[in-house]
PyMOL Python script that loads the backbone (N, CA, C, O; Angstrom):
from pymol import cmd

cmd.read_pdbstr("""\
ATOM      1  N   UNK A   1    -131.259-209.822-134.407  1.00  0.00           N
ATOM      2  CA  UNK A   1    -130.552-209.469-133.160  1.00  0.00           C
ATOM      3  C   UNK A   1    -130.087-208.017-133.228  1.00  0.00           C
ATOM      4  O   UNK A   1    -130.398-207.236-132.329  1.00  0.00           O
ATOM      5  N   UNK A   2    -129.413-207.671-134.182  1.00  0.00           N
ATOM      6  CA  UNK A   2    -129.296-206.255-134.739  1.00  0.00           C
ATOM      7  C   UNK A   2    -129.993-204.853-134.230  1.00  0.00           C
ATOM      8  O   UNK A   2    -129.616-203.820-133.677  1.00  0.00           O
ATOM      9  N   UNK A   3    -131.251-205.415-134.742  1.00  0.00           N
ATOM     10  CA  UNK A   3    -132.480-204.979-134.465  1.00  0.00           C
ATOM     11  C   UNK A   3    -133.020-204.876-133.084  1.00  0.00           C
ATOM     12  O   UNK A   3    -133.658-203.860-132.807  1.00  0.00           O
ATOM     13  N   UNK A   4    -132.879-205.619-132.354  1.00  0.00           N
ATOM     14  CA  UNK A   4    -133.366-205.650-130.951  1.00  0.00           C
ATOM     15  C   UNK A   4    -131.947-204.839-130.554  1.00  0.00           C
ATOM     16  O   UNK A   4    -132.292-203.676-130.349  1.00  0.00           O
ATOM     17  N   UNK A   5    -130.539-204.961-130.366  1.00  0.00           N
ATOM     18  CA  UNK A   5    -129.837-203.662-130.205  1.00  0.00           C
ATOM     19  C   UNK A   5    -129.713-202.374-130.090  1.00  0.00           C
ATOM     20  O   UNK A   5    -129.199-201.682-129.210  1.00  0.00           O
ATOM     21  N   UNK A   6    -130.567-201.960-131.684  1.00  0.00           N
ATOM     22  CA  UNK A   6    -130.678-200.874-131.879  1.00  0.00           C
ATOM     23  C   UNK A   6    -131.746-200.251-131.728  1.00  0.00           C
ATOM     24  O   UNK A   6    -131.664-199.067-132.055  1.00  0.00           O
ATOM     25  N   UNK A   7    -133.094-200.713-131.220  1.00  0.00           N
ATOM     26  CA  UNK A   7    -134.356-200.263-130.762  1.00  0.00           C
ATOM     27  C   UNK A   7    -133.549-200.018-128.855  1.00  0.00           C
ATOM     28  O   UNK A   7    -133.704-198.925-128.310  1.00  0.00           O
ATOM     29  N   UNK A   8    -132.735-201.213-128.083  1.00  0.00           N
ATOM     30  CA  UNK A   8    -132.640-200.703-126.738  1.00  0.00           C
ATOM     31  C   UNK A   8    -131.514-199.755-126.861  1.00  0.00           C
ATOM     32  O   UNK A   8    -131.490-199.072-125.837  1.00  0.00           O
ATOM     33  N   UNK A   9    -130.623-199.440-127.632  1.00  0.00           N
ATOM     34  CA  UNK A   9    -129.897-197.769-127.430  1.00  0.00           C
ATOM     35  C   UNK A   9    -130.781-197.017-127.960  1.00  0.00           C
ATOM     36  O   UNK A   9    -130.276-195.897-127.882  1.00  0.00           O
ATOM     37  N   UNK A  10    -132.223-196.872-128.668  1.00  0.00           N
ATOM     38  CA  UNK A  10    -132.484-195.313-128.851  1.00  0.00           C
ATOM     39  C   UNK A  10    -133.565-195.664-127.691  1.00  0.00           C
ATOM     40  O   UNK A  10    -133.881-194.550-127.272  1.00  0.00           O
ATOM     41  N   UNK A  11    -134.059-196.318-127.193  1.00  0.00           N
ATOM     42  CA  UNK A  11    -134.584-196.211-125.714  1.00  0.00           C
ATOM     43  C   UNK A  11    -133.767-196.217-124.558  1.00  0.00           C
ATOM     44  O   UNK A  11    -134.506-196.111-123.580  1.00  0.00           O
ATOM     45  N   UNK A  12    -132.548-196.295-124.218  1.00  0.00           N
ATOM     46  CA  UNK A  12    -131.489-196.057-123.438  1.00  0.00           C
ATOM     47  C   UNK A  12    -131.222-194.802-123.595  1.00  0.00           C
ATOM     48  O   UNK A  12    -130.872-194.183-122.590  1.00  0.00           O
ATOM     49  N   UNK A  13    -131.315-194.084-124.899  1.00  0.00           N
ATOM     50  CA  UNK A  13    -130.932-192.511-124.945  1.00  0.00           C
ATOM     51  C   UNK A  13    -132.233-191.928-124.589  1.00  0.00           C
ATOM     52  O   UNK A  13    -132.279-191.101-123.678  1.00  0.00           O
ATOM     53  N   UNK A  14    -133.455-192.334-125.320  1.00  0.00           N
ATOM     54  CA  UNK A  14    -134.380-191.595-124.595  1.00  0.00           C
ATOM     55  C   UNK A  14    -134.896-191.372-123.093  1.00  0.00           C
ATOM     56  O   UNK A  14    -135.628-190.487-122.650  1.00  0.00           O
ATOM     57  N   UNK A  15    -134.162-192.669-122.323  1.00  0.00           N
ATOM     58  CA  UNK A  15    -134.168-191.956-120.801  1.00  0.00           C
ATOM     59  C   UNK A  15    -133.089-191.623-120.049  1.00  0.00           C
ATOM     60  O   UNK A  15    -133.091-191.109-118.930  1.00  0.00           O
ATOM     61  N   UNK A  16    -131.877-192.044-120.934  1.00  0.00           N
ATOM     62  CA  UNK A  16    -130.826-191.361-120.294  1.00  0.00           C
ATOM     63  C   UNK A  16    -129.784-190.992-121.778  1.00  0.00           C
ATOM     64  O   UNK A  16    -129.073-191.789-122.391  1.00  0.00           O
ATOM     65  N   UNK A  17    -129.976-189.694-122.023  1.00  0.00           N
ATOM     66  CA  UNK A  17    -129.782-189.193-123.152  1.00  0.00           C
ATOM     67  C   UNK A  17    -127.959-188.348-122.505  1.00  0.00           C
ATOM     68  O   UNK A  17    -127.240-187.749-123.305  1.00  0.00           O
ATOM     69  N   UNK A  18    -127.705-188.459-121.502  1.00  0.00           N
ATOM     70  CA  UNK A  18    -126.656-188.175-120.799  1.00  0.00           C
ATOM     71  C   UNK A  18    -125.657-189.451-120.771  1.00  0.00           C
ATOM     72  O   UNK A  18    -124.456-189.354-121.022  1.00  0.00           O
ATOM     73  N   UNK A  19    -126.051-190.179-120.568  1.00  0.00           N
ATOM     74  CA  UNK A  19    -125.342-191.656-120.643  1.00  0.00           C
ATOM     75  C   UNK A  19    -124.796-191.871-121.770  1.00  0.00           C
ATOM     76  O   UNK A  19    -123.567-191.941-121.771  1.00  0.00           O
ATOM     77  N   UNK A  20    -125.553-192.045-123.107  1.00  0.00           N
ATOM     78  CA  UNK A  20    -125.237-191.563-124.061  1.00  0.00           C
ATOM     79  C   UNK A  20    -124.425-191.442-125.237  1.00  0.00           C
ATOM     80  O   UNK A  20    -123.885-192.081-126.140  1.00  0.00           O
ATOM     81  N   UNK A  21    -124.730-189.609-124.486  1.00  0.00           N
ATOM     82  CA  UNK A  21    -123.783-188.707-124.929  1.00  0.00           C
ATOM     83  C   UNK A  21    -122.344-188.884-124.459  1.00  0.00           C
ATOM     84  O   UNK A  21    -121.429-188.256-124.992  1.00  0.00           O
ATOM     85  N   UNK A  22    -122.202-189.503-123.738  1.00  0.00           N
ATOM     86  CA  UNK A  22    -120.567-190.293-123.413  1.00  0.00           C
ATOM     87  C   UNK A  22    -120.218-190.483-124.413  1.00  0.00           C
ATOM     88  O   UNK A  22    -119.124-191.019-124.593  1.00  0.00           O
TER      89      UNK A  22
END
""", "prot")
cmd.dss("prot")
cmd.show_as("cartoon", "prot")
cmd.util.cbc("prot")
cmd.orient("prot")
């Protein structure tokens, strides 16, 4: 589960890398 987390935040940053950076 971890894993599936942390693969959708570095694809959440790669299209919104502004979002983010919050």
């Amino acid at each position: 589960m971890v894993k599936v987390i942390t693969v959708v935040a570095v694809d959440v940053d790669q299209i919104m890398p502004a979002e983010s950076g919050d």
